[in-house]
N, C-alpha and C positions, 0 to 999 in steps of 0.2 A: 417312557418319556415321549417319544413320537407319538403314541395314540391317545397320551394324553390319563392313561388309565390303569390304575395300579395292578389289576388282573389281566391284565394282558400279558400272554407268554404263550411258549409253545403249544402246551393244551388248548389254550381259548382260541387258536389261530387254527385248530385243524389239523398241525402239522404232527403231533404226536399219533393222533387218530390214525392219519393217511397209512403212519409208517407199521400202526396194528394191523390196518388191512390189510396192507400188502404182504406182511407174515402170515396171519389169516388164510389168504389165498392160496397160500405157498403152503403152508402145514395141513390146514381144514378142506382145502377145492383138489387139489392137486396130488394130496397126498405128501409134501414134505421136497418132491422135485419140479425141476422147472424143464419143459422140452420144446428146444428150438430146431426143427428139422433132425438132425444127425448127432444133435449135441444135447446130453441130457447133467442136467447140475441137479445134485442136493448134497444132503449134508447140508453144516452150517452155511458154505458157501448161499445156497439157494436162497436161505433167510434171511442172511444179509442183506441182498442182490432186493428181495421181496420187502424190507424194509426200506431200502434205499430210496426204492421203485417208487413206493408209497408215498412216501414224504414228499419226493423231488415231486411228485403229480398234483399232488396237495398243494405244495409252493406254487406251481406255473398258476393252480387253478386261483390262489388266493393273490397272487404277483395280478393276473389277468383282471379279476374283480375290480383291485386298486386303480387301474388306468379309470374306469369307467365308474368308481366310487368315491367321489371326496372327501365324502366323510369320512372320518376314521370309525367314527362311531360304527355307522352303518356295516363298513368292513371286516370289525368284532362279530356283529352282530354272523353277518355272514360265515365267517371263521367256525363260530359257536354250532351255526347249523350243520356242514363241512364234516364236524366234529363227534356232531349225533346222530346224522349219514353213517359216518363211516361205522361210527358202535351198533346202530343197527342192526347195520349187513353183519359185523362180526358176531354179533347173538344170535343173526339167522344162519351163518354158517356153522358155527356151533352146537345149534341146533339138528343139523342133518348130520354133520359130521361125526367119527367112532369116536368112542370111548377113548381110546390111545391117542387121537390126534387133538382131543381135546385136551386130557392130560399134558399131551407137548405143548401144546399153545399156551395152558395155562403156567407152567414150569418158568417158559420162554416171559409171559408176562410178569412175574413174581421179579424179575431181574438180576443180573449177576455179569461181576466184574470182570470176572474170571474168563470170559470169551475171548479174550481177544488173544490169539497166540500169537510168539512168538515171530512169525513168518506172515500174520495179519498188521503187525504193527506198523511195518511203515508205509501202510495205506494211510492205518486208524490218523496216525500221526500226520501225514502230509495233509489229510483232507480237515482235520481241525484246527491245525495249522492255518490254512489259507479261511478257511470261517474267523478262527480269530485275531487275522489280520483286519478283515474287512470289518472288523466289528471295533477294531480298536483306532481303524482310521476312520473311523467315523464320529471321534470324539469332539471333536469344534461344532458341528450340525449339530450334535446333541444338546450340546451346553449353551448355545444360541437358542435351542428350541425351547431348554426351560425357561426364558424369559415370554416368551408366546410366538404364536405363530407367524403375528405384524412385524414384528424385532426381525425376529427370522429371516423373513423374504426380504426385511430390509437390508439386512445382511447379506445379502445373494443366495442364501441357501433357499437350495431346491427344496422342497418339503416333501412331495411325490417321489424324486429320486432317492433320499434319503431314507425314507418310509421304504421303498424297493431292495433296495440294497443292505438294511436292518434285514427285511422279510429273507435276503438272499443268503446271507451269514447265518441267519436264525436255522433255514432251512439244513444248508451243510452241518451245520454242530448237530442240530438236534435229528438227521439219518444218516450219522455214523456211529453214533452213541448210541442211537436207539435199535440200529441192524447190529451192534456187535452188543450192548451191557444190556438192552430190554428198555421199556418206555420207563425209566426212574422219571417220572415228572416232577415230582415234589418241589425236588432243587432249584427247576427252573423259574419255581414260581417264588419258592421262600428266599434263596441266598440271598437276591438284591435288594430285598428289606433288610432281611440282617446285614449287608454289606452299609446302606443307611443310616439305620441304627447304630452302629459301629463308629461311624465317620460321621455321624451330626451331618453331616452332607450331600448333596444331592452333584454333588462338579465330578462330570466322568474322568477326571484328568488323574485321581485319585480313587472314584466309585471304579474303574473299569477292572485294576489291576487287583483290587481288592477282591473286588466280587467271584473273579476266577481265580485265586488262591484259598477262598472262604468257599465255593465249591467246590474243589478238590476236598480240602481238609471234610468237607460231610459228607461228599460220598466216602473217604476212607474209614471216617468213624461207621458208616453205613456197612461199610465193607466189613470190617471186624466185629463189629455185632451180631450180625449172619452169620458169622464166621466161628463164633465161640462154642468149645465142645457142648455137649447135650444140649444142645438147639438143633442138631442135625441140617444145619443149613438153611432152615425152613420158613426164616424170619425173611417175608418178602421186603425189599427193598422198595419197592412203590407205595 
């Protein structure tokens, strides 16, 4: 709704990208750990931390563009390069990288539910929490926007701030998802069509709550199809 463009989602923004490289880096350059002076992470910890990393750097970089981009067009466009950067560098790190760490990378990208323990949840939980608050009080801008951008401003809404802070909610949901379950992109780009389809509707008042109960329910069918014996797990989720 804000860019105006029905492929616009986490993918086309860069921000899925960011959050592969930053695993990338973490698994393929590094070796799997992260070392700050004294203090050395890995394990899942690391790849979290290294998808986190990724993403949020992606956001500041595509938040930064926006100040200085009007278009939104232009700012996809952007997003879209951001996006084929980042898959680049992860084919050329894959490229040098062993046998074993490419195997992990690829494992890590196939995606799974099942990462987030126990004892991780109520990060997982607090930080998409506050993504999807910000994303649900954002519903008046929204619904002002789809009459056009003139309505809009006539309205008082900020266009750029609203654009930023979409981009800010986007950014939390999609590097905590993507550091603990793997980049499942699909979702982000199909549910809110099928949430439309559904509801004859485009009025977020209705599309918002829809669309994050109709995402849950297909990652779980996603989840138990992977999940069915002699498939051995193997069915990537992406």
């Amino acid at each position: 709704t804000a860019f105006r463009n029905p492929l616009a989602g986490p993918d086309i923004l860069g921000i899925n990208g960011g959050a592969g490289l930053g695993v990338a880096l973490v698994m393929l350059l590094f070796g799997g750990n992260i070392t700050m002076g004294n203090l050395t992470i890995g394990g899942s910890l690391s790849v979290v931390l290294g998808a986190f990393a990724g993403a949020i750097a992606v956001t500041a970089l595509v938040l930064y563009l926006s100040t200085k981009l009007k278009n939104p067009v232009m700012l996809l466009i952007m997003g879209i390069m951001v996006s084929y950067l980042a898959s680049a560098m992860i084919s050329l790190l894959n490229f040098f990288s062993t046998a074993e760490g490419v195997h992990s990378y690829t494992m890590w990208g196939m995606g799974n539910f099942g990462g987030v323990s126990m004892g991780q949840l109520p990060v997982y939980c607090m930080v998409t929490a506050i993504g999807l608050a910000i994303a649900v009080s954002l519903i008046k801008p929204l619904n002002a926007l789809l009459l056009g951008d003139m309505y809009a401003e006539n309205l008082g809404i900020n266009i750029i701030r609203t654009r930023n802070w979409l981009l800010l909610s986007t950014s939390l949901l999609v590097a905590i998802i993507t550091a603990y379950c793997g980049p499942v992109s699909f979702i982000g780009l199909a549910v809110p069509h099928i949430g439309r389809l559904m509801l004859q509707s485009s009025n977020h008042r209705s599309l918002m709550p829809v669309t994050i109960l109709t995402g849950a329910v297909v990652a779980l069918v996603c989840n138990v199809l992977s999940s069915i014996p002699g498939n051995r797990g193997l069915i990537p989720l992406t």
